[in-house]
Every structure is written in C-alpha cells, then in structure tokens.
Jmol script that loads the backbone (N, CA, C; Angstrom):
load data "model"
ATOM      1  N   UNK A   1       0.823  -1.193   0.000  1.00  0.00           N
ATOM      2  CA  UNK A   1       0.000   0.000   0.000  1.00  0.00           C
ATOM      3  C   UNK A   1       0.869   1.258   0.000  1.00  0.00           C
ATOM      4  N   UNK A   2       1.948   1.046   0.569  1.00  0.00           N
ATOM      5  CA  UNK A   2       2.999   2.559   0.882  1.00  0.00           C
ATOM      6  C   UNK A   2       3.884   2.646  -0.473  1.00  0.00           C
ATOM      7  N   UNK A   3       3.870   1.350  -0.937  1.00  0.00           N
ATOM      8  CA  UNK A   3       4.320   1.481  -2.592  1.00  0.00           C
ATOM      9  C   UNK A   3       3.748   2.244  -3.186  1.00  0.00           C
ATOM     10  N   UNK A   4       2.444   1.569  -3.535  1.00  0.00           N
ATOM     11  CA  UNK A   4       1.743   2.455  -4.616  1.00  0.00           C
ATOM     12  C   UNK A   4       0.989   3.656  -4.026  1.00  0.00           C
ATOM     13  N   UNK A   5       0.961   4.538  -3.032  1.00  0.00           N
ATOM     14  CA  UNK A   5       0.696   5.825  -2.630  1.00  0.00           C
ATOM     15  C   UNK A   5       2.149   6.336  -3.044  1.00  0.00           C
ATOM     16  N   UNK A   6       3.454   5.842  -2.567  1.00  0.00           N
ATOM     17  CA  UNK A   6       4.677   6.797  -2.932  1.00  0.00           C
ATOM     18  C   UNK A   6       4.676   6.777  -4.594  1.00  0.00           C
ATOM     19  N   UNK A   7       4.316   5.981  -5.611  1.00  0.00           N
ATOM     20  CA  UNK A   7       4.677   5.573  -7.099  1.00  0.00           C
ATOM     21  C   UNK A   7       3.401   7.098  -7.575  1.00  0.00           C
ATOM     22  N   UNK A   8       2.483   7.017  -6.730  1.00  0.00           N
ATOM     23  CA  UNK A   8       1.655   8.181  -7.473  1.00  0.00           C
ATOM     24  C   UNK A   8       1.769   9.393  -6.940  1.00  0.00           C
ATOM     25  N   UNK A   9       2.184   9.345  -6.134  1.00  0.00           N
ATOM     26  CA  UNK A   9       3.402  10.852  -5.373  1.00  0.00           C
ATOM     27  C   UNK A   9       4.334  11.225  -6.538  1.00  0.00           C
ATOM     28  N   UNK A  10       5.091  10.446  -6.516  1.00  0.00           N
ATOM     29  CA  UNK A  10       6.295  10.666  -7.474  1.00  0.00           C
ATOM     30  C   UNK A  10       5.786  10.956  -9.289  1.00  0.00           C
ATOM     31  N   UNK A  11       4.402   9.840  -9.451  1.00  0.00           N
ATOM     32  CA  UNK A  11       4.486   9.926 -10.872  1.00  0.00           C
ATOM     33  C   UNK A  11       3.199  11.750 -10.418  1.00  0.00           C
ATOM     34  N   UNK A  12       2.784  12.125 -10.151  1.00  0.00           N
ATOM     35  CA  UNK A  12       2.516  13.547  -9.510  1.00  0.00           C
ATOM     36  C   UNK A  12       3.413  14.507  -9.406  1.00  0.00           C
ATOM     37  N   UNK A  13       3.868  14.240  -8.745  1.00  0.00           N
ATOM     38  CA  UNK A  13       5.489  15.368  -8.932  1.00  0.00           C
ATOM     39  C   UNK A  13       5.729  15.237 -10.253  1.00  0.00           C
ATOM     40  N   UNK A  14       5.965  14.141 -11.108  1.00  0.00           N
ATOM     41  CA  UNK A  14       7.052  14.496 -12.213  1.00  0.00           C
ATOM     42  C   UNK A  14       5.885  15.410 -13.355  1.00  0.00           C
ATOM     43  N   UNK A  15       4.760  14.985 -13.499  1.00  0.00           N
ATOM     44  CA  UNK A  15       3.412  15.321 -14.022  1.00  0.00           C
ATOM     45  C   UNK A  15       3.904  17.192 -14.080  1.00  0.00           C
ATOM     46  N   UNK A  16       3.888  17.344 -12.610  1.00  0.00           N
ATOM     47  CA  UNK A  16       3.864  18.667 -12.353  1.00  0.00           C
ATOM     48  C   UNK A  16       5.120  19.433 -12.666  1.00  0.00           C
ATOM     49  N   UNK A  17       6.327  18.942 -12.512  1.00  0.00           N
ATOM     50  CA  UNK A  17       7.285  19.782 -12.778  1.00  0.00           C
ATOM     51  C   UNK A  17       7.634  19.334 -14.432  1.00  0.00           C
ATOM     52  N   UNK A  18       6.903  18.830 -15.322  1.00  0.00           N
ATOM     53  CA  UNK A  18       6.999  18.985 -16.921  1.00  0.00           C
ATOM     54  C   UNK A  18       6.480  19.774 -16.882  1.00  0.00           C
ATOM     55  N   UNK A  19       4.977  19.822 -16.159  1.00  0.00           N
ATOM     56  CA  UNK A  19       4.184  21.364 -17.009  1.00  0.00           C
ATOM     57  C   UNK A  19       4.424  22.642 -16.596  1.00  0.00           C
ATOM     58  N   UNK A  20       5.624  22.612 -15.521  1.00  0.00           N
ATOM     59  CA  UNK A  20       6.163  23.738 -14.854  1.00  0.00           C
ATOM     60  C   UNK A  20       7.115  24.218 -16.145  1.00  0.00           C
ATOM     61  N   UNK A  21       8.084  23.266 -16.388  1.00  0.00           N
ATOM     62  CA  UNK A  21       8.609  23.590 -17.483  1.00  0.00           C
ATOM     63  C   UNK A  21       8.316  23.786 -18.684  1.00  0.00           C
ATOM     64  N   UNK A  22       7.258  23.475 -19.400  1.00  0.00           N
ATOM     65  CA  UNK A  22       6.557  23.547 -20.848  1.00  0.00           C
ATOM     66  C   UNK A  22       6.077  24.787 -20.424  1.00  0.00           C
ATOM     67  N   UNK A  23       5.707  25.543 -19.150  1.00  0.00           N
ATOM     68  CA  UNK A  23       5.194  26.841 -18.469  1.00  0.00           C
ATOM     69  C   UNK A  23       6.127  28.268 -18.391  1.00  0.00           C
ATOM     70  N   UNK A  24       7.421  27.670 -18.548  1.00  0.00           N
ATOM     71  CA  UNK A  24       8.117  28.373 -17.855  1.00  0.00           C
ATOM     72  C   UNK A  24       8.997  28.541 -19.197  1.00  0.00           C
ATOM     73  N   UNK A  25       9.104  27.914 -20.231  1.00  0.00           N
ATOM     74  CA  UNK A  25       9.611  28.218 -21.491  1.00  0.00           C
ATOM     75  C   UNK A  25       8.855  28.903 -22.030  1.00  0.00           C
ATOM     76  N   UNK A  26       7.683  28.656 -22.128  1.00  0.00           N
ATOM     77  CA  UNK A  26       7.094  29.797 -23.537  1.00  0.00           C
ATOM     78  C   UNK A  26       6.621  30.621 -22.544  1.00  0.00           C
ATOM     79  N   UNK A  27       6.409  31.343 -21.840  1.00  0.00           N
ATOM     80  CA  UNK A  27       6.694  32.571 -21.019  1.00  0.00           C
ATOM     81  C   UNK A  27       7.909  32.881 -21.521  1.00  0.00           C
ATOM     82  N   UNK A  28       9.033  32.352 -21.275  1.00  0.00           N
ATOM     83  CA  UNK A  28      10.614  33.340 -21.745  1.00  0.00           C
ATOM     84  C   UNK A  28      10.427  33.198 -23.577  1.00  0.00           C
ATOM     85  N   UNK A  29       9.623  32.633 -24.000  1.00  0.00           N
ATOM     86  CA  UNK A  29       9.549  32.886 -25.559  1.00  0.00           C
ATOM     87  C   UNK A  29       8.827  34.243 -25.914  1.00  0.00           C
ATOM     88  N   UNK A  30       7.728  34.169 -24.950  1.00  0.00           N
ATOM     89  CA  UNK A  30       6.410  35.274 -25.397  1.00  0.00           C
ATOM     90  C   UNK A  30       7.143  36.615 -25.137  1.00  0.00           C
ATOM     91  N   UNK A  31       8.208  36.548 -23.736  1.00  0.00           N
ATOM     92  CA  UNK A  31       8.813  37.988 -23.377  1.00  0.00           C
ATOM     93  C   UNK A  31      10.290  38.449 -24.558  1.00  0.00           C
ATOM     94  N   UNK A  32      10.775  37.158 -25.389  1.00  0.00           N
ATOM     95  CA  UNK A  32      11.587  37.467 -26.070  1.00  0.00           C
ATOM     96  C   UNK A  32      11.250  37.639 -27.046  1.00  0.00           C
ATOM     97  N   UNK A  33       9.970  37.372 -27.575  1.00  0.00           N
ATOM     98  CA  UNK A  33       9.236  37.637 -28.671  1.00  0.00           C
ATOM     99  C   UNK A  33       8.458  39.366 -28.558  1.00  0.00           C
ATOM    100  N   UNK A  34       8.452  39.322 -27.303  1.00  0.00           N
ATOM    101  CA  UNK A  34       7.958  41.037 -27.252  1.00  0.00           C
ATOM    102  C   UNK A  34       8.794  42.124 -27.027  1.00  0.00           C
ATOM    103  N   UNK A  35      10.023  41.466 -27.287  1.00  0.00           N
ATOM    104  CA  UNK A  35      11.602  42.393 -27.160  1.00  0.00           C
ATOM    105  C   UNK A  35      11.917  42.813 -25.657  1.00  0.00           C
ATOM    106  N   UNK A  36      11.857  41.823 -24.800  1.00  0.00           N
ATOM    107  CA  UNK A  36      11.976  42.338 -23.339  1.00  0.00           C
ATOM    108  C   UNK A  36      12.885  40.512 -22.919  1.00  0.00           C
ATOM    109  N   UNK A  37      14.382  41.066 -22.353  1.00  0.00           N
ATOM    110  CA  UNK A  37      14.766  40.189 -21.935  1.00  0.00           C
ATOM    111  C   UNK A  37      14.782  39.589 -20.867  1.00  0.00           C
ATOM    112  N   UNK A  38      14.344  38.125 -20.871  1.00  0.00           N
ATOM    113  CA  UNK A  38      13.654  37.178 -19.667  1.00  0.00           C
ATOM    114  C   UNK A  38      14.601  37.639 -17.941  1.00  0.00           C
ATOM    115  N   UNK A  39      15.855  38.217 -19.015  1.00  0.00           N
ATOM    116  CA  UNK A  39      17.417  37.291 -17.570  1.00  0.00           C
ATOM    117  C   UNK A  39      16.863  38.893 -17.110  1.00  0.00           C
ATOM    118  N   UNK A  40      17.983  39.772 -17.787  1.00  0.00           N
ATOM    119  CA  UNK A  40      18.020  41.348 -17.282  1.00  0.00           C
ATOM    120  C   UNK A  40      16.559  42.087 -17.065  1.00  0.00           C
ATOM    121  N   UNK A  41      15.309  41.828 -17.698  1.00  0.00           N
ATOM    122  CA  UNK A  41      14.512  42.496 -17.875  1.00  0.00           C
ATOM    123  C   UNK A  41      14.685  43.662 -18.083  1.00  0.00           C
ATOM    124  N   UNK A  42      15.356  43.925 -19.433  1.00  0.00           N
ATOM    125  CA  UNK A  42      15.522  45.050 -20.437  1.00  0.00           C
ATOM    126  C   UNK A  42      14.770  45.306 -21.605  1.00  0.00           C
ATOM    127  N   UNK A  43      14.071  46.398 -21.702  1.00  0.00           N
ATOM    128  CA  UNK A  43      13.051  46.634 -23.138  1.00  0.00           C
ATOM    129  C   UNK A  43      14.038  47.050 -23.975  1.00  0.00           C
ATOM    130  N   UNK A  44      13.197  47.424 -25.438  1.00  0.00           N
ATOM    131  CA  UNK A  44      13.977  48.600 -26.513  1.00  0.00           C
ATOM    132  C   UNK A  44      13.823  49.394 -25.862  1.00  0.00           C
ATOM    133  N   UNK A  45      14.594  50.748 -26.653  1.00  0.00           N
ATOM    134  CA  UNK A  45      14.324  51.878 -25.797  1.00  0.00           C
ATOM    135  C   UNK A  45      14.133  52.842 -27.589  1.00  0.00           C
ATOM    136  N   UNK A  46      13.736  53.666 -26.964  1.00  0.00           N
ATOM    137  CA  UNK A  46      12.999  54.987 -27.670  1.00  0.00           C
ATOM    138  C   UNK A  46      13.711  56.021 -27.886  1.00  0.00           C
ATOM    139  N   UNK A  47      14.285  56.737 -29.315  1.00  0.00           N
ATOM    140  CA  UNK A  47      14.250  57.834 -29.226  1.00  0.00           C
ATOM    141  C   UNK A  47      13.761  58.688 -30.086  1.00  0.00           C
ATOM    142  N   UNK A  48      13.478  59.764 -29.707  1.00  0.00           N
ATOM    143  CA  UNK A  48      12.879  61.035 -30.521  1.00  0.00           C
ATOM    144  C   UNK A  48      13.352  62.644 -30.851  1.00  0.00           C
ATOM    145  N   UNK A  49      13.911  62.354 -32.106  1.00  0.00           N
ATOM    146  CA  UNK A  49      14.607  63.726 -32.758  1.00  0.00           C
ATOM    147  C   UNK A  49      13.598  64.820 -32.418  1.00  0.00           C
ATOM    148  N   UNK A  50      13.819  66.168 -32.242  1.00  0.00           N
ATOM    149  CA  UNK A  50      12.545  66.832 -32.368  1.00  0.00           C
ATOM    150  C   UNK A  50      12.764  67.778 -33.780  1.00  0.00           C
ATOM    151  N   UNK A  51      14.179  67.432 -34.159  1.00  0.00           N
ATOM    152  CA  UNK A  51      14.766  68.129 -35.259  1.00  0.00           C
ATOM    153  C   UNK A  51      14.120  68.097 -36.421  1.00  0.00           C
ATOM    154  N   UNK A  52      13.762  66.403 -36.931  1.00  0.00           N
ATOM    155  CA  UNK A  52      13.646  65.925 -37.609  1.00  0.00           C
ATOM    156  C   UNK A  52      12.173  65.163 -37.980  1.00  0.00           C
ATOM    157  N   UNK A  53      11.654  65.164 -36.455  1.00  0.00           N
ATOM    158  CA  UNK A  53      10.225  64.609 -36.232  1.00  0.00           C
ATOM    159  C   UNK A  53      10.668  62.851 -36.427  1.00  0.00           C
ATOM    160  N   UNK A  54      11.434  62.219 -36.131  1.00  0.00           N
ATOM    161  CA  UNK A  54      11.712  60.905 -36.117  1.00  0.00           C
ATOM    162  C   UNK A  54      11.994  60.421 -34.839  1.00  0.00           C
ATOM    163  N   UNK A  55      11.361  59.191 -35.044  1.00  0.00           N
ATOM    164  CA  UNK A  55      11.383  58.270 -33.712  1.00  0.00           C
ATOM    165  C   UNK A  55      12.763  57.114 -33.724  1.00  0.00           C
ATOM    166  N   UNK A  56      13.393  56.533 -33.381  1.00  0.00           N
ATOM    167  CA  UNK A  56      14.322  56.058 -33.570  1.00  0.00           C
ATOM    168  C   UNK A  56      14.265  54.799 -32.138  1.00  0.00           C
ATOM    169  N   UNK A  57      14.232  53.698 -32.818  1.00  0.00           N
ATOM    170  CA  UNK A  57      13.923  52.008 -31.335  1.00  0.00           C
ATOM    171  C   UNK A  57      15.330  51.471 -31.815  1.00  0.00           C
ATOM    172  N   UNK A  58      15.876  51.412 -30.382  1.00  0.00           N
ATOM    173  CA  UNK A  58      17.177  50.649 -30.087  1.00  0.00           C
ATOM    174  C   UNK A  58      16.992  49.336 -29.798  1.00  0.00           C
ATOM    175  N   UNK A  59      16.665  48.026 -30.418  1.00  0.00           N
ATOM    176  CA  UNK A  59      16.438  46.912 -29.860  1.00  0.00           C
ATOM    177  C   UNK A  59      17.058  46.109 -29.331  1.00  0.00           C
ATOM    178  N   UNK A  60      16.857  45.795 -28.007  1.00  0.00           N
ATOM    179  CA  UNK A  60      17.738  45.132 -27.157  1.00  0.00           C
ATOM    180  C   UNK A  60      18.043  43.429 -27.408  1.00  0.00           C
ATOM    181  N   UNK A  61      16.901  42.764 -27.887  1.00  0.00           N
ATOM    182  CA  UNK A  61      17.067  41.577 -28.269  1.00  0.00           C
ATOM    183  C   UNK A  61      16.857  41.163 -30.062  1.00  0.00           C
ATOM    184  N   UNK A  62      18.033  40.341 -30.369  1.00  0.00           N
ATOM    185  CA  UNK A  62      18.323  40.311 -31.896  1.00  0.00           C
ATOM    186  C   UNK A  62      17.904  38.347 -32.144  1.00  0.00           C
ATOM    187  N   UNK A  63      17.388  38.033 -33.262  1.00  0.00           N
ATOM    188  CA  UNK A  63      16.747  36.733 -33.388  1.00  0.00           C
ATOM    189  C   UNK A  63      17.623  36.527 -34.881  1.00  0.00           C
ATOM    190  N   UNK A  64      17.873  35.540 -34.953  1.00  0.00           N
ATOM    191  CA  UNK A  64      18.732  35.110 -35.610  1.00  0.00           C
ATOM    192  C   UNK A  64      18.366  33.246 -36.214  1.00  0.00           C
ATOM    193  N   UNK A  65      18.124  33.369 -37.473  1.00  0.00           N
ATOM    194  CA  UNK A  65      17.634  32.038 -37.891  1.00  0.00           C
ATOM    195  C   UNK A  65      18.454  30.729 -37.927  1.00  0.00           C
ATOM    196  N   UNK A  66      18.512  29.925 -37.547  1.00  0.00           N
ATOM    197  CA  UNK A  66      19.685  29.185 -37.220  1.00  0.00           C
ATOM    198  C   UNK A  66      19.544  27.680 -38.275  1.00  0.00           C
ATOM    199  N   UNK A  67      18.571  27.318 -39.035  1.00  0.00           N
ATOM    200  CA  UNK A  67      17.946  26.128 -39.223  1.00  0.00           C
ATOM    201  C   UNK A  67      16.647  26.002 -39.419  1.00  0.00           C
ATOM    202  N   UNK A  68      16.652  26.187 -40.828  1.00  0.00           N
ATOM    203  CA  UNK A  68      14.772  26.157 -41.680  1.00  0.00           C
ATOM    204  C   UNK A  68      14.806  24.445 -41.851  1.00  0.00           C
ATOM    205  N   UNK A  69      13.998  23.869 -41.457  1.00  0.00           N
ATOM    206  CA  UNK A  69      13.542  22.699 -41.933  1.00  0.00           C
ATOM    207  C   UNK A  69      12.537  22.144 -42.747  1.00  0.00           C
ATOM    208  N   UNK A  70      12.460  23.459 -43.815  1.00  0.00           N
ATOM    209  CA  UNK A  70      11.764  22.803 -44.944  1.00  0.00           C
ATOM    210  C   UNK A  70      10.183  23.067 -44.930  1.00  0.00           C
ATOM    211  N   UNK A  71       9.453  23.617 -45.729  1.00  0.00           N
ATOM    212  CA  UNK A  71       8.140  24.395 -45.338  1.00  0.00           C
ATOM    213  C   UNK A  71       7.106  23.795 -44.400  1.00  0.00           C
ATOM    214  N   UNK A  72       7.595  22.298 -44.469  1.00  0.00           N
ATOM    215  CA  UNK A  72       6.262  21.931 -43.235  1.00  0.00           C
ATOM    216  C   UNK A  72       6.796  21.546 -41.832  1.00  0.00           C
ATOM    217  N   UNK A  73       8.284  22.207 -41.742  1.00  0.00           N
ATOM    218  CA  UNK A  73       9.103  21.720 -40.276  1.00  0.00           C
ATOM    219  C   UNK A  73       9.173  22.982 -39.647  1.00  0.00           C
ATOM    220  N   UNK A  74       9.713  22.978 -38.611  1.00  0.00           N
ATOM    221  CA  UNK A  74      10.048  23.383 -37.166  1.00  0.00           C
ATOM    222  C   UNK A  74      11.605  24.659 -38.074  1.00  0.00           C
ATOM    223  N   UNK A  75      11.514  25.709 -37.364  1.00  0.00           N
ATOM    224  CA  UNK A  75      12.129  26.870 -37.499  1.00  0.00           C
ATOM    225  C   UNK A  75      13.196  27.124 -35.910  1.00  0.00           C
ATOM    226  N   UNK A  76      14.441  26.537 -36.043  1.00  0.00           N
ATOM    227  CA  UNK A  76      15.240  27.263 -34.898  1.00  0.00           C
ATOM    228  C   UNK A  76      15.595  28.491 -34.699  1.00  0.00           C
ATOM    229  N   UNK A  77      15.821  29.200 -33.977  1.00  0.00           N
ATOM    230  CA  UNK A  77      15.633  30.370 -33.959  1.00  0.00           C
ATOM    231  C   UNK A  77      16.569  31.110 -32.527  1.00  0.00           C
ATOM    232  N   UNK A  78      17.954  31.428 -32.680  1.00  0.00           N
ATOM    233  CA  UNK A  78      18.516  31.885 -31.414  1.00  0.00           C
ATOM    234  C   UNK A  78      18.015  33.933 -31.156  1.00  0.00           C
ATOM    235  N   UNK A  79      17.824  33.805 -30.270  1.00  0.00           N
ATOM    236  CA  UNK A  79      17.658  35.161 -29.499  1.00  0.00           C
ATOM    237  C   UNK A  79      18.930  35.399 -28.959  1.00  0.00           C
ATOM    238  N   UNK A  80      19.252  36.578 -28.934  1.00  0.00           N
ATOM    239  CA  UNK A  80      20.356  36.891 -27.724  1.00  0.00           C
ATOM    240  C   UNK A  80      20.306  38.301 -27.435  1.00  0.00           C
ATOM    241  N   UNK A  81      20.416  38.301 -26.306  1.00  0.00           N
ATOM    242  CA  UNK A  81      20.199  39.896 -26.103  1.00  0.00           C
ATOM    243  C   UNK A  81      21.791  40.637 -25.718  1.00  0.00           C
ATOM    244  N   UNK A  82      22.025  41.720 -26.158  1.00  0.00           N
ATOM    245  CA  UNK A  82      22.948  42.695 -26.317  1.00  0.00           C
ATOM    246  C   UNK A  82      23.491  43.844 -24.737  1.00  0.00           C
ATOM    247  N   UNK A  83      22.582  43.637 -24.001  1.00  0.00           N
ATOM    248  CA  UNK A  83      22.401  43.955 -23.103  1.00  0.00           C
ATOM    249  C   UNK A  83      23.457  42.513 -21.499  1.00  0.00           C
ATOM    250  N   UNK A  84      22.956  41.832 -21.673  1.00  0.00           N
ATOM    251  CA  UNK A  84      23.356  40.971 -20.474  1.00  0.00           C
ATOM    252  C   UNK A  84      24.369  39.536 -21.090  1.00  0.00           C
ATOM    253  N   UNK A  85      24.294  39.789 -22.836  1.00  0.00           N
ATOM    254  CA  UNK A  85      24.582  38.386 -23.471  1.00  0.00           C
ATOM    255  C   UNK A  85      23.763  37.005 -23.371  1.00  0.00           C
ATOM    256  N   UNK A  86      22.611  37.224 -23.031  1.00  0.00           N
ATOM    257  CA  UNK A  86      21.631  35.877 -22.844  1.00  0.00           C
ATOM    258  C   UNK A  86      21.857  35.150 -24.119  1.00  0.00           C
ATOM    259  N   UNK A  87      22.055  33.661 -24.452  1.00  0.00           N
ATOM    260  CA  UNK A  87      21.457  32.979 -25.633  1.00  0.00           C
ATOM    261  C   UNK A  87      20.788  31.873 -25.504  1.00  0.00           C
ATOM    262  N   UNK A  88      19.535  32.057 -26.398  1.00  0.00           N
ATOM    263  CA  UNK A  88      18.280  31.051 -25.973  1.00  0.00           C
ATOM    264  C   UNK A  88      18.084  30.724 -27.351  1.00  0.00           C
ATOM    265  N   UNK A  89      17.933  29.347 -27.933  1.00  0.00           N
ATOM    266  CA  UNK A  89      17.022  28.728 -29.211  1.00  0.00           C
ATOM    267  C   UNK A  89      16.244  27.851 -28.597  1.00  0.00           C
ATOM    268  N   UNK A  90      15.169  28.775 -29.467  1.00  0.00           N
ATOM    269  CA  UNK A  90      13.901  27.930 -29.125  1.00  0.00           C
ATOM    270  C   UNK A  90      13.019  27.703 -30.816  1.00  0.00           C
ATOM    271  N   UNK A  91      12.201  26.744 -31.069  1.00  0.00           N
ATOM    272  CA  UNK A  91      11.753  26.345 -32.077  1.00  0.00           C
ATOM    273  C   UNK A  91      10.203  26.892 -32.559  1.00  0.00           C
ATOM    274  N   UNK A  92      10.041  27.178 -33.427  1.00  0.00           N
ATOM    275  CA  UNK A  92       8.903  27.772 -33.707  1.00  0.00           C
ATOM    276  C   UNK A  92       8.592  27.437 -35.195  1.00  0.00           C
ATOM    277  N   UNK A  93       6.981  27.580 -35.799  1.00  0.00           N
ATOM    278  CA  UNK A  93       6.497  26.872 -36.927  1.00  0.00           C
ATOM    279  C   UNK A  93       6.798  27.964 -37.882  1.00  0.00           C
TER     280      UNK A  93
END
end "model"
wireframe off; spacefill off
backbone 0.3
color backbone group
C-alpha cells in the first residue's frame, strides 16, 4: 500500500514539474518575442529627434535564424540579447 501511494506521489510530482517547465519556457519565448529580456529584464528603448520629427527604437534583443527545416518543419531560432549576453534557441512553426 505505501508502494503504490509513494509511485503516485512521485508519478505527480514528475506530471507537475513537466508542465512547470513547458510553463516556464514559452513565457521566456512570449517575453523574447515582445523584445523584453527574460534574464536582465531590459526593453527597446525609444528615441525622438525633435529636429527631424523621427522616432528612432534601439532593440535590445536580436533573433537570428539558425535552421529552416523545410516548409512543413520546425524553425530554430537563437535570441540573444545585447544587453546581459543571454542565448536562448527555441523552435517555432
């Protein structure tokens, strides 16, 4: 009986800390995808000539294609931000 209560403890825990992680990646995708880095939490930044009437965005995180797999595959894709040196590939359609 103390078997199989600890076997569904454990297979519970592991349940939970995959979807912690499948949780906890595309969160740092969605924030590197919105130009804000996960590590430093650094945005672009903004500037505005008044000379010229131009706006001018310094972007802090740069995406970089690493590996097309062909129109019906998976797209690698490294981020790195300029700011702290983060590098993250993550896969996208």
């Amino acid at each position: 009986m103390q078997t199989i209560i600890f076997l569904l403890l454990l297979f519970l825990g592991v349940v939970f800390s995959i979807l912690l992680y499948i949780n906890n990646k595309s969160s740092r995708l969605k924030k590197l995808n919105s130009g804000e880095c996960p590590s430093c939490h650094e945005k672009a930044k903004e500037f505005f000539d008044t000379n010229t009437n131009t706006r001018f965005k310094h972007e802090i995180i740069s995406a970089r294609l690493l590996k097309d797999h062909g129109c019906s595959g998976l797209k690698e894709i490294e981020y790195s931000c300029k700011s702290c040196g983060l590098k993250e590939v993550h896969s996208s359609n």
